[in-house]
VOPAGU-2260 file (C-alpha; in pm, 1 decimal, decimal comma):
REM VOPAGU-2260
SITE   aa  ch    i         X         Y         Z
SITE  UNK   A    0     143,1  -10478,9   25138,3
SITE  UNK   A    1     227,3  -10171,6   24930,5
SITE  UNK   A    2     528,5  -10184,4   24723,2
SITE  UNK   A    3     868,7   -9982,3   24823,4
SITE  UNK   A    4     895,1   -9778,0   24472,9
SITE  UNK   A    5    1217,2   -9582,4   24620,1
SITE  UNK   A    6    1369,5   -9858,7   24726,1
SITE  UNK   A    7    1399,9  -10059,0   24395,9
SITE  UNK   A    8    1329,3  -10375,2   24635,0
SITE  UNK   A    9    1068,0  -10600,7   24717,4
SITE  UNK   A   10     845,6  -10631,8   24990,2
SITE  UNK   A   11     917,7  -10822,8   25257,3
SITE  UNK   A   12     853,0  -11224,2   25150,3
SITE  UNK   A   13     801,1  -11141,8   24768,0
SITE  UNK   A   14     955,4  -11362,8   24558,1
SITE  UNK   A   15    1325,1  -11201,2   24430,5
SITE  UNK   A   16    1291,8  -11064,1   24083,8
SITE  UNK   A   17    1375,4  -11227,5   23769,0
SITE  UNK   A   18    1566,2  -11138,8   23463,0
SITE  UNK   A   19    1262,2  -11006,3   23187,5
SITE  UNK   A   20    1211,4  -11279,8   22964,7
SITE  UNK   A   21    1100,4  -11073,8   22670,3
SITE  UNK   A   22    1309,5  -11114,6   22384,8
SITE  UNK   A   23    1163,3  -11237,5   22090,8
SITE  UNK   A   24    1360,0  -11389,9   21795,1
SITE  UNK   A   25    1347,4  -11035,2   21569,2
SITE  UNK   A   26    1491,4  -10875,8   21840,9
SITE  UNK   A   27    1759,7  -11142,8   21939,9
SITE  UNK   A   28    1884,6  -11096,9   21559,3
SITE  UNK   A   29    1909,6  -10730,7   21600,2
SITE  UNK   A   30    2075,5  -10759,9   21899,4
SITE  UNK   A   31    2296,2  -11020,7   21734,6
SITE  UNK   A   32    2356,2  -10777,2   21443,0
SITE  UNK   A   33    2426,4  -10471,9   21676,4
SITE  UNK   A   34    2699,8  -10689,6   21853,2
SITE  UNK   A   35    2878,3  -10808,2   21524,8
SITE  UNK   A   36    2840,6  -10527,3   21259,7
SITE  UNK   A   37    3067,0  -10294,7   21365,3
SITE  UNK   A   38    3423,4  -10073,4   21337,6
SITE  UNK   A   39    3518,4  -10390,8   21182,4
SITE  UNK   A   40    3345,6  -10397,1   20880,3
SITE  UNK   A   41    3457,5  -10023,6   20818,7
SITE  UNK   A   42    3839,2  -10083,5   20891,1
SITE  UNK   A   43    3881,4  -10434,0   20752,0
SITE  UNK   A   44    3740,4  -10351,7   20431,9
SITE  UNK   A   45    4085,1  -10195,4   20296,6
SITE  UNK   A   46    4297,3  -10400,3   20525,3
SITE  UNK   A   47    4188,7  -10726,8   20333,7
SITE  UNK   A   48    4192,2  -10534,4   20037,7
SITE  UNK   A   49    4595,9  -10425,8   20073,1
SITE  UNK   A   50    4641,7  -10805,7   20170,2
SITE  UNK   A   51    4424,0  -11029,0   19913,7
SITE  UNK   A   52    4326,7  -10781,8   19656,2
SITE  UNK   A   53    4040,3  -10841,0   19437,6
SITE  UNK   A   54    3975,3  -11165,3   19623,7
SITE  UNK   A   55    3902,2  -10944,6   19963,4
SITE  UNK   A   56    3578,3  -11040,0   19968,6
SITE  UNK   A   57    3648,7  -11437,7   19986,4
SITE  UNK   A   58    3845,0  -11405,8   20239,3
SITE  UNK   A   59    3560,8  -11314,2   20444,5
SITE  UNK   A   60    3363,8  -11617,7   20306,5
SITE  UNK   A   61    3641,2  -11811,7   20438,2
SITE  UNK   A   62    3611,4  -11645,6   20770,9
SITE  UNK   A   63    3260,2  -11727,2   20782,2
SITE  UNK   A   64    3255,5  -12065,9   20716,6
SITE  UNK   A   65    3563,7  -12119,9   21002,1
SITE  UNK   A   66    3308,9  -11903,0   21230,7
SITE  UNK   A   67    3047,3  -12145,5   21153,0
SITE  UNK   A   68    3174,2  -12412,7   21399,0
SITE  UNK   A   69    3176,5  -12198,2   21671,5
SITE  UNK   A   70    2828,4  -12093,5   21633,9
SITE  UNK   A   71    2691,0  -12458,0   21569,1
SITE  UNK   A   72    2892,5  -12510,1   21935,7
SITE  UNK   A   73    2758,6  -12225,3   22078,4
SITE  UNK   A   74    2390,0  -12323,3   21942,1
SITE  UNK   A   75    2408,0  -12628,9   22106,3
SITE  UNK   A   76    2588,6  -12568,4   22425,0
SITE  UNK   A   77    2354,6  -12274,3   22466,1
SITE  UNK   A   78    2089,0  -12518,6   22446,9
SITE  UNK   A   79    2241,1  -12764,6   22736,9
SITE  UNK   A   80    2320,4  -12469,8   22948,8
SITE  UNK   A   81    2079,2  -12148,0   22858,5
SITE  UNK   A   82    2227,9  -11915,0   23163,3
SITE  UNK   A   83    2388,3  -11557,0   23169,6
SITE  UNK   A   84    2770,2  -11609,0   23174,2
SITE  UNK   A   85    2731,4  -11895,9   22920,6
SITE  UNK   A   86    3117,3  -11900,9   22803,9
SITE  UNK   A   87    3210,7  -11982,9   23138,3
SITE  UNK   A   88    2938,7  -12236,7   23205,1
SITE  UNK   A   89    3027,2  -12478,7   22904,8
SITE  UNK   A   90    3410,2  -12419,0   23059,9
SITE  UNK   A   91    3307,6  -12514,9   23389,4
SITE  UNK   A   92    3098,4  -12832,6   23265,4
SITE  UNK   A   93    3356,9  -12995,6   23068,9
SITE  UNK   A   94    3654,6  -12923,5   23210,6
SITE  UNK   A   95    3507,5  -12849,6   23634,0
SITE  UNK   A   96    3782,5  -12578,4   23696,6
SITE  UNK   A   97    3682,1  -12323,3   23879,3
SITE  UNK   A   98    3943,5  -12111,3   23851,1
SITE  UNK   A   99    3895,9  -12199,7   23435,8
SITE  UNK   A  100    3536,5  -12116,8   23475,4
SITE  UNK   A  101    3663,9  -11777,0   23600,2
SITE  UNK   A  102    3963,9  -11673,7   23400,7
SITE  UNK   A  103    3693,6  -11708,3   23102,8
SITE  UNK   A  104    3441,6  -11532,0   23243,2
SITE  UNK   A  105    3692,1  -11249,7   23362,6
SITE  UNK   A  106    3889,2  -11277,2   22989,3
SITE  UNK   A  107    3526,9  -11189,0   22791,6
SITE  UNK   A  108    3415,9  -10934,9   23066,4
SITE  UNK   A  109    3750,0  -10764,6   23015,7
SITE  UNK   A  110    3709,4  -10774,1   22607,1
SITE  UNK   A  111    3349,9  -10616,4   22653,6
SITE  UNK   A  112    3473,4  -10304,3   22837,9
SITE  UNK   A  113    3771,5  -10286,1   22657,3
SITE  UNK   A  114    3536,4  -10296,3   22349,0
SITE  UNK   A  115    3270,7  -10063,2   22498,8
SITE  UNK   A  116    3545,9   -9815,2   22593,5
SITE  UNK   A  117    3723,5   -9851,3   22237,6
SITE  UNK   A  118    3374,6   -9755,9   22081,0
SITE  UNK   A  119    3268,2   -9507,9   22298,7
SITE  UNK   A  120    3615,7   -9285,0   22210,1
SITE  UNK   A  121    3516,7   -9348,9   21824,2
SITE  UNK   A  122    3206,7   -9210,0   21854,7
SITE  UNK   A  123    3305,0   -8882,9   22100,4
SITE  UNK   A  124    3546,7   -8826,5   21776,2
SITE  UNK   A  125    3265,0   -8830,8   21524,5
SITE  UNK   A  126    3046,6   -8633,3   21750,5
SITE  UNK   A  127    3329,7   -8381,6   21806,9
SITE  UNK   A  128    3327,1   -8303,4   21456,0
SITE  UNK   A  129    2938,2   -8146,4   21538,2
SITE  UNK   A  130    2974,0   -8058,7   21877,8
SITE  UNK   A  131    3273,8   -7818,8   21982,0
SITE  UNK   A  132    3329,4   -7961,9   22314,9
SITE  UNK   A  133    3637,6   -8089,8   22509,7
SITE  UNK   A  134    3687,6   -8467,9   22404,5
SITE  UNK   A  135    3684,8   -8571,4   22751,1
SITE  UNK   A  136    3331,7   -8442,7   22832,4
SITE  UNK   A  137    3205,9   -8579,0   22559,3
SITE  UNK   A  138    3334,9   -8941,2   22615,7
SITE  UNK   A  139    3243,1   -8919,4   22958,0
SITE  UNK   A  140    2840,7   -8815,1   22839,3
SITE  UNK   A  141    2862,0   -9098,3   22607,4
SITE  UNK   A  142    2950,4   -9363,3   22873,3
SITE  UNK   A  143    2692,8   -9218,2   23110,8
SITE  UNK   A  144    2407,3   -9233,7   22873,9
SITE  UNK   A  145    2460,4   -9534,2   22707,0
SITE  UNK   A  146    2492,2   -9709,4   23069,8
SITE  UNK   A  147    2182,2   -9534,0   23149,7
SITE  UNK   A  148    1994,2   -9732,3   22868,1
SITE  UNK   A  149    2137,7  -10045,8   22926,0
SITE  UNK   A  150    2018,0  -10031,7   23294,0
SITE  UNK   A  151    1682,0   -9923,3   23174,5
SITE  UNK   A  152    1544,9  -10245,1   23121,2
SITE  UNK   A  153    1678,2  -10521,0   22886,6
SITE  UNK   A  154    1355,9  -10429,8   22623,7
SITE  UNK   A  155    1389,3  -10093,6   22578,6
SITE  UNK   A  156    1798,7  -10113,2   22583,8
SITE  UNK   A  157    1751,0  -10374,9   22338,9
SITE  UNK   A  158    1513,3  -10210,3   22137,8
SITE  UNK   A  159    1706,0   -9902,7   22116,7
SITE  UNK   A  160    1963,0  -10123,5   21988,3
SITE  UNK   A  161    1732,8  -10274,0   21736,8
SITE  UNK   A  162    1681,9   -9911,9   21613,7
SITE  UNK   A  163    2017,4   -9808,8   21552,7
SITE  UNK   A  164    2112,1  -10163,4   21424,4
SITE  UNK   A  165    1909,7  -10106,8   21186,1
SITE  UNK   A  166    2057,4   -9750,3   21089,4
SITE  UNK   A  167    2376,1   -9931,1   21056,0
SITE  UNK   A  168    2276,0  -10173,2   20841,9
SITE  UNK   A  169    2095,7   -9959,2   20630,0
SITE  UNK   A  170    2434,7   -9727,9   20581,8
SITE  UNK   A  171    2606,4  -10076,9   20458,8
SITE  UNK   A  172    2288,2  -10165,9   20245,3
SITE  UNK   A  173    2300,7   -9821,5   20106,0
SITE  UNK   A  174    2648,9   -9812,0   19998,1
SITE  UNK   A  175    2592,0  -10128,7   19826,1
SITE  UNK   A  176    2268,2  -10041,6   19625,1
SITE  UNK   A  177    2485,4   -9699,2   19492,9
SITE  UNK   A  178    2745,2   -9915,2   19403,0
SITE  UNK   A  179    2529,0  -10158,4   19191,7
SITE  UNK   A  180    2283,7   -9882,5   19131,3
SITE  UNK   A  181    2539,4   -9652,4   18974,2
SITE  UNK   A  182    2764,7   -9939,5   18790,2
SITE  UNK   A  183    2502,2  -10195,7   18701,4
SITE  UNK   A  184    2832,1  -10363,0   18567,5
SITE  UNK   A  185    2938,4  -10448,7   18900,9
SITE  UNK   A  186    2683,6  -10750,3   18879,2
SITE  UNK   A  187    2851,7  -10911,1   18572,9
SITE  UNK   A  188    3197,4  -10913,4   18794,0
SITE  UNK   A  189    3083,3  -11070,6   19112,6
SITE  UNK   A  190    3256,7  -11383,6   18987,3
SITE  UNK   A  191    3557,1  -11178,8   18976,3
SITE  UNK   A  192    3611,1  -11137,5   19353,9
SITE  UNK   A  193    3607,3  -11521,8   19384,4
SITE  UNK   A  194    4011,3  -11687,2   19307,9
SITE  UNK   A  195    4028,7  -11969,8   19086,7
SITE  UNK   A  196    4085,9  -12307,5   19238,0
SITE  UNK   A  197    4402,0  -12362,9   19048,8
SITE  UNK   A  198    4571,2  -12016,5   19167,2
SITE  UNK   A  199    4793,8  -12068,9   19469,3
SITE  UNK   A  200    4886,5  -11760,9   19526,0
SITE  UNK   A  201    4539,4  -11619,2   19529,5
SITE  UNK   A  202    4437,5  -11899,1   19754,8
SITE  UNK   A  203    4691,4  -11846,7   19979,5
SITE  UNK   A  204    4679,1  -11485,9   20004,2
SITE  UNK   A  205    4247,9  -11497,3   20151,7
SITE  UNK   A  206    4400,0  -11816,4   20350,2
SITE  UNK   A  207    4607,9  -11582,2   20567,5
SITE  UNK   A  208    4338,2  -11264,7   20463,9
SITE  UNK   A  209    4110,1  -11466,2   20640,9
SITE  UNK   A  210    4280,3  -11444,8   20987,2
SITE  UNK   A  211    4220,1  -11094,6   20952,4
SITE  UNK   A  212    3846,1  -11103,3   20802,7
SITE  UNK   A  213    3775,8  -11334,3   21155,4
SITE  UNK   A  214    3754,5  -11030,5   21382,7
SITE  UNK   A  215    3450,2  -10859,0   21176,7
SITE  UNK   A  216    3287,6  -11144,7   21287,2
SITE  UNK   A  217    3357,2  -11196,1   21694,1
SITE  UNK   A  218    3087,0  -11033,3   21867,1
SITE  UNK   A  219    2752,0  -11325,9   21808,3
SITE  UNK   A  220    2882,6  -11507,3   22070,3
SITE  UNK   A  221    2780,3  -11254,0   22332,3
SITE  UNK   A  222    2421,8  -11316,3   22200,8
SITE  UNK   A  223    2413,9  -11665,7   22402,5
SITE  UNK   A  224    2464,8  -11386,2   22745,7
SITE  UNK   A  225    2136,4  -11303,7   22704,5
SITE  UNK   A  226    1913,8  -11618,1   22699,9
SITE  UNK   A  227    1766,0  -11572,8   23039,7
SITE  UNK   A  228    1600,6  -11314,3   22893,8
SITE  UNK   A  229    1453,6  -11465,4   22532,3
SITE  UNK   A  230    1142,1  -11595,7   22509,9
SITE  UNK   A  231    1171,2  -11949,2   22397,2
SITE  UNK   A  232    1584,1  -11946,4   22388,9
SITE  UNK   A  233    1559,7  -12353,2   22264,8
SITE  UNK   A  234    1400,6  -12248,2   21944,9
SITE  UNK   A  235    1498,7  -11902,9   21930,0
SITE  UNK   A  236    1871,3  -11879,7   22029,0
SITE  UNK   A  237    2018,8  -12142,2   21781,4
SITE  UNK   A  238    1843,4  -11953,8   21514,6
SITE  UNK   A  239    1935,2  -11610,0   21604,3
SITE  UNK   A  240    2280,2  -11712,6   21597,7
SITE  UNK   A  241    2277,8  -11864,3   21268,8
SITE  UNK   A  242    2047,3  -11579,1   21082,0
SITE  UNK   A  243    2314,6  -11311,2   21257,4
SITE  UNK   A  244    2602,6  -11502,4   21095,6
SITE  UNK   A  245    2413,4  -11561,7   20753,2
SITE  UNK   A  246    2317,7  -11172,7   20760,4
SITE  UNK   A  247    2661,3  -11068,7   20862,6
SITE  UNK   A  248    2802,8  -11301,9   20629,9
SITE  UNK   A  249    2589,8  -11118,4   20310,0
SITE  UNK   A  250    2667,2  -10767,1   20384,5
SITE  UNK   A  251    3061,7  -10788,4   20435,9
SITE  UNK   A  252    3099,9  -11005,9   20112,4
SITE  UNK   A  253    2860,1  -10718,1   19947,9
SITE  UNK   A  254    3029,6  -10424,0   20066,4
SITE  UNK   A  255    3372,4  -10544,9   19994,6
SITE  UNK   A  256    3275,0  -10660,0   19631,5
SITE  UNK   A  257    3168,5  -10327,7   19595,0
SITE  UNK   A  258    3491,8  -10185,9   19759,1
SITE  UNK   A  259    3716,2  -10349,2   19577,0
SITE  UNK   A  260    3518,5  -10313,4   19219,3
SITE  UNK   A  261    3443,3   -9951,4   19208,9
SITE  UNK   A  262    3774,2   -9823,0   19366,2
SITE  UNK   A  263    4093,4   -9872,5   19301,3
SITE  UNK   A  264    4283,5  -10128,9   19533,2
SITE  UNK   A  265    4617,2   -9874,3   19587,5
SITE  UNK   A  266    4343,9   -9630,0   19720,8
SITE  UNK   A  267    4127,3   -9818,2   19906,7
SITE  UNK   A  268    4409,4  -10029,7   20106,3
SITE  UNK   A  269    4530,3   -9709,3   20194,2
SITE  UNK   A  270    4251,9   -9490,0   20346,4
SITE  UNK   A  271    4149,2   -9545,5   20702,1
SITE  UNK   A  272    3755,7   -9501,7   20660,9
SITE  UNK   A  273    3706,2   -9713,0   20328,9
SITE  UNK   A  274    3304,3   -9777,5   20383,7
SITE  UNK   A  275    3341,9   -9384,2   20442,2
SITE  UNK   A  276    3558,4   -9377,4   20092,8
SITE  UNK   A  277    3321,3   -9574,8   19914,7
SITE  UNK   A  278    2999,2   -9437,8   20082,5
SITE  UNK   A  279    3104,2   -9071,5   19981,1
SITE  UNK   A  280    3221,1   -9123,9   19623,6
SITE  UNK   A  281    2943,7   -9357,4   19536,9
SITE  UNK   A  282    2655,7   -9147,7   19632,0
SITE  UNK   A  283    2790,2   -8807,8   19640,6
SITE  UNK   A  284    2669,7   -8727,9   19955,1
SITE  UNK   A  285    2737,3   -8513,9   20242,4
SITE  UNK   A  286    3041,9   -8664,1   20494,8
SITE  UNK   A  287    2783,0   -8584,0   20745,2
SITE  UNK   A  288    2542,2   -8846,4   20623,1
SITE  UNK   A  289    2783,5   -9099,0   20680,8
SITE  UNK   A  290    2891,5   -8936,8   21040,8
SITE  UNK   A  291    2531,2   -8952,1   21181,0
SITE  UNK   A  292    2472,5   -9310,9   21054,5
SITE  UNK   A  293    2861,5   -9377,9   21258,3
SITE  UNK   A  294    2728,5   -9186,7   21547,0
SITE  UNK   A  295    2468,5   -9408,3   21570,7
SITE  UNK   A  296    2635,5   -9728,4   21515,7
SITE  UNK   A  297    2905,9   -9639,0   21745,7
SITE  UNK   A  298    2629,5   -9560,3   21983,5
SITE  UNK   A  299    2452,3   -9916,8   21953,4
SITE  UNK   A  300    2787,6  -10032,3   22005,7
SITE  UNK   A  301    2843,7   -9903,3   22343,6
SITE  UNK   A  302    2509,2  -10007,4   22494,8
SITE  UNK   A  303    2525,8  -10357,1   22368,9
SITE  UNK   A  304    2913,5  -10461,0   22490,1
SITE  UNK   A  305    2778,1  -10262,0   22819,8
SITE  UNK   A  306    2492,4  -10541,8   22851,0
SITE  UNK   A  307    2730,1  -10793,4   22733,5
SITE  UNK   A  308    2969,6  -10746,5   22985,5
SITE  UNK   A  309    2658,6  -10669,9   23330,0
SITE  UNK   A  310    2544,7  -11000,4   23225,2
SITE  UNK   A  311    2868,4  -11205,2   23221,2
SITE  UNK   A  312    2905,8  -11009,1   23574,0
SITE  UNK   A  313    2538,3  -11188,7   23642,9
SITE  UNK   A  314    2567,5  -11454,2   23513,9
SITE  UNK   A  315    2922,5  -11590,9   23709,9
SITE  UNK   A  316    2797,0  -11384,1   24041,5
SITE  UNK   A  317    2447,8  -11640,7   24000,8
SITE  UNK   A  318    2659,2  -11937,5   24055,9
SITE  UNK   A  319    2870,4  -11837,6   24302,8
SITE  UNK   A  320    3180,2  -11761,3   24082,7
SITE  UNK   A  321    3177,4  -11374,7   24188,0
SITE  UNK   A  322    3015,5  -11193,5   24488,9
SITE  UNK   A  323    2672,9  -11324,8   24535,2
SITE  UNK   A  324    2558,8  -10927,4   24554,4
SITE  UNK   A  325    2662,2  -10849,2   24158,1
SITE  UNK   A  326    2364,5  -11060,7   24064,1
SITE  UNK   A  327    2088,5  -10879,3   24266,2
SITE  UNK   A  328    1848,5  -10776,1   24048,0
SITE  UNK   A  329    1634,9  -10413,7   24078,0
SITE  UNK   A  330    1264,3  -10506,0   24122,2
SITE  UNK   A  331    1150,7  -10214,1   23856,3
SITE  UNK   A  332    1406,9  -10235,9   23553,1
SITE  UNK   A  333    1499,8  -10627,1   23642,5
SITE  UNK   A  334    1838,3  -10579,8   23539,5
SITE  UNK   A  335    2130,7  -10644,9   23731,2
SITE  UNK   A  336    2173,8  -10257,4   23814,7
SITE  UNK   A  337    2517,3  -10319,1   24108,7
SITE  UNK   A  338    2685,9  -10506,0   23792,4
SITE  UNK   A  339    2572,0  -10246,4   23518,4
SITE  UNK   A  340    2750,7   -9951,7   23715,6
SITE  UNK   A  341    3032,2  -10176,8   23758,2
SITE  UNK   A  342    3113,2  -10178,5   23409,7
SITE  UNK   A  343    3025,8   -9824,8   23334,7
SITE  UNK   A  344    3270,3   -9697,1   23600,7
SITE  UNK   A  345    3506,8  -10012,0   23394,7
SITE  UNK   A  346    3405,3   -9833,4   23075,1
SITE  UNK   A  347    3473,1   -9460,0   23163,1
SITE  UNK   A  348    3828,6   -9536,6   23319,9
SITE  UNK   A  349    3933,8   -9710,6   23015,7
SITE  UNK   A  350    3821,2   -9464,7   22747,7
SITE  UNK   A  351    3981,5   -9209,5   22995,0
SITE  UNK   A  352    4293,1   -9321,2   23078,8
SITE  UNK   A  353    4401,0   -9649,8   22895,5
SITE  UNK   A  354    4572,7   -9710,8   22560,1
SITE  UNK   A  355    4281,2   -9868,1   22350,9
SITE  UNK   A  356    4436,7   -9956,6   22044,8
SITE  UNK   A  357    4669,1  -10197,1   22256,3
SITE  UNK   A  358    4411,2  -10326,5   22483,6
SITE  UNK   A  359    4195,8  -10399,7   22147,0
SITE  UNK   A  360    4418,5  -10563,0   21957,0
SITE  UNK   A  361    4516,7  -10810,7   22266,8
SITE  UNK   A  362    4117,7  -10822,1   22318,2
SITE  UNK   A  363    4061,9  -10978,9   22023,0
SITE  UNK   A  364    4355,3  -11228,9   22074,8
SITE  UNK   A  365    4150,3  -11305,2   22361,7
SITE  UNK   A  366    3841,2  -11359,3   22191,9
SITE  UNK   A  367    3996,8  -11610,3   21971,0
SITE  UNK   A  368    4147,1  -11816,3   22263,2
SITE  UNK   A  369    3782,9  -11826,9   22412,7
SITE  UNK   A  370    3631,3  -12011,2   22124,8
SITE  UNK   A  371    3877,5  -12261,9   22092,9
SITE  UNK   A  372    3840,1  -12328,1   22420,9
SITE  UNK   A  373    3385,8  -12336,4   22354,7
SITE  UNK   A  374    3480,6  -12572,6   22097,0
SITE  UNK   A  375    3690,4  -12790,2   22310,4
SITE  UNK   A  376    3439,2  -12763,3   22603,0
SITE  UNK   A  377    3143,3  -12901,6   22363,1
SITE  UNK   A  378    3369,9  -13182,3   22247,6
SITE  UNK   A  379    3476,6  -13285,8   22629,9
SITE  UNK   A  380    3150,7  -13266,0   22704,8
SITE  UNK   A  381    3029,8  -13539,8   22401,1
SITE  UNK   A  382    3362,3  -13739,7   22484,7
SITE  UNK   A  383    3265,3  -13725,0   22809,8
SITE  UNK   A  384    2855,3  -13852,6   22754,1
SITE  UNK   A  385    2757,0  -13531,9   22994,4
SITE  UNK   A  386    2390,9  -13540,9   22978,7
SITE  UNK   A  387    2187,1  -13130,6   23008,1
SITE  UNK   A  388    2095,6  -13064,6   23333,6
SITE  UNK   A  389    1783,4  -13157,2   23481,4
SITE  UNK   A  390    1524,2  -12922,4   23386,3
SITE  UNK   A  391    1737,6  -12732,3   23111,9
SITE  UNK   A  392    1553,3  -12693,7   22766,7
SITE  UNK   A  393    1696,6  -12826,5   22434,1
SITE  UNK   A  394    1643,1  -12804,4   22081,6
SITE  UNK   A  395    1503,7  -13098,8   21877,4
SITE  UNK   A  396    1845,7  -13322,0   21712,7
SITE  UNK   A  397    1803,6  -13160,7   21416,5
SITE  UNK   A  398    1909,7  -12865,7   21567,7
SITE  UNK   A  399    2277,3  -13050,6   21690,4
SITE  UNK   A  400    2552,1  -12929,0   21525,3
SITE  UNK   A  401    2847,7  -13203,3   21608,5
SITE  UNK   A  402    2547,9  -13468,1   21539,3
SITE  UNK   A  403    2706,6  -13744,4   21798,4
């Protein structure tokens, strides 16, 4: 029996397609990277520096190591429950609320649009300083395309993350090797940008920093959305999350050392765009250096909270928590295609016609709530002796993080 190309279906009695298990760990730590590095890094850098100072950069050491719980919970419960839509499985298994399971699930798909729309009007404003074109056209092209890749198939959208991941990262690298590059000096006063224990006022200042620092770091949790689709997720998912936050971790302490070393703190609290700031008096380079690498970034950003947010959709529509028709998968791209053009339409009307900034900022209050409530899922769940379900991979014990 020939197969319907047109159609994007099946022959009759063929098994349903699957989601394309073909994400290896390199590409899972991209993807990671793509969904963490972000406007964060680029804003908070002179909003922790107008708060803690010198000591900016500890502040998002502290962050780090409070992150680091929710990623050893998220390793693990990943590992119990390796489906789409994870957040609101390890909800649903410790606490069996339904409508729990689906005020989670709705909370992170509305923080991935919100985010995809909040990124996709940052880059139409970097590529209107190129292009001299009305701002809504542009937004709307943005939104169109990046949903375009992200229903391509889950290897090439990731891939072309991977790519301009890596542009990003090498913009943050680069502003860091100028900075040591042109003041070797910078190395001697690393030490600097760490507050003495006995200091209370330092301490206390990248205690409440910190609170701030968190946000450049939400984003690895939507890694665990995407396990159905990586190859060996027991081994590979726990470790992708942990080499994203380790990676992360590096580069923000890095660039904000540099920050707050080579520039002077007045100046860099103040200026909207301090990796911008830094990048441009550092190196001496063109602002439009620094825009492409943004466009770019901004455009990785997009395509990844898009997939974020189709698989959630999945990934709850599976299990019977949304309409049963938001999981159908197309037989060429195997991606959830009804649920991908869901959240574009999501994505346009919010870049359109919503106040971001608001819908941001409560976004990432939301964000926070969601972990607490990961963390208190994983420890119901050990309280509670829940054993993985029958058939479900899991990583070796040394891969536990709550070890009982």
């Amino acid at each position: 029996m020939t197969h319907d190309i047109t159609s994007g279906t099946e022959p009759t009695g063929a098994a349903p397609p699957t989601l394309n298990r073909a994400i290896t760990l390199p590409l899972l730590v991209f993807y990671g990277l793509g969904v963490t590095i972000g406007a964060g890094i680029y804003v908070l850098v002179g909003a922790t520096a107008a708060q803690a100072g010198i000591y900016a950069p500890s502040s998002f050491l502290l962050a780090a190591v409070v992150m680091l719980f929710s990623a050893g919970s998220f390793s693990e419960l990943s590992g119990r429950y390796p489906q789409s839509a994870g957040e609101a499985a390890y909800v649903e298994a410790a606490f069996g609320r339904p409508a729990l399971t689906r005020l989670t699930g709705g909370l992170l798909i509305l923080a991935a649009t919100v985010s995809a729309s909040a990124i996709a009007v940052g880059c139409a404003g970097y590529v209107a300083t190129l292009i001299d074109l009305p701002l809504w056209s542009i937004i709307t092209l943005i939104v169109l395309v990046t949903g375009l890749i992200a229903a391509w198939g889950i290897v090439e959208s990731v891939r072309f993350a991977a790519v301009f991941t890596l542009i990003e990262v090498l913009g943050l690298v680069l502003v860091v090797w100028a900075g040591f590059w042109h003041q070797p000096e910078l190395f001697s006063a690393l030490p600097s940008v760490i507050p003495p224990l006995t200091d209370t006022s330092a301490l206390v200042a990248v205690s409440l920093t910190s609170l701030v620092a968190f946000f450049a770091f939400v984003g690895f949790d939507g890694m665990v959305n995407v396990i159905e689709e990586t190859e060996n997720p027991a081994r590979n998912m726990p470790l992708g999350i942990f080499i994203t936050l380790f990676i992360a971790t590096l580069l923000y302490f890095l660039v904000a050392a540099v920050a707050v070393l080579a520039l002077p703190l007045d100046e860099l609290g103040r200026s909207t765009a301090p990796v911008s700031l830094l990048f441009e008096r550092l190196t001496g380079m063109s602002p439009l250096t620094i825009t492409l690498i943004a466009i770019g970034a901004t455009l990785n950003g997009v395509v990844i909270q898009t997939i974020l947010a189709s698989r959630i959709i999945y990934g709850m529509a599976n299990t019977g928590r949304l309409p049963k028709g938001l999981a159908r998968l197309n037989a060429q791209t195997r991606t959830p295609l009804l649920a991908t053009c869901l959240v574009i339409g999501f994505n346009l009307l919010f870049a359109l016609y919503f106040p971001i900034g608001i819908l941001a900022e409560r976004t990432s209050q939301v964000v926070l709530v969601v972990f607490v409530l990961i963390n208190l899922a994983l420890l119901r769940i050990k309280a509670r002796g829940i054993q993985r379900p029958t058939g479900f991979l899991w990583p070796p014990q040394s891969c536990r993080f709550w070890g009982f």
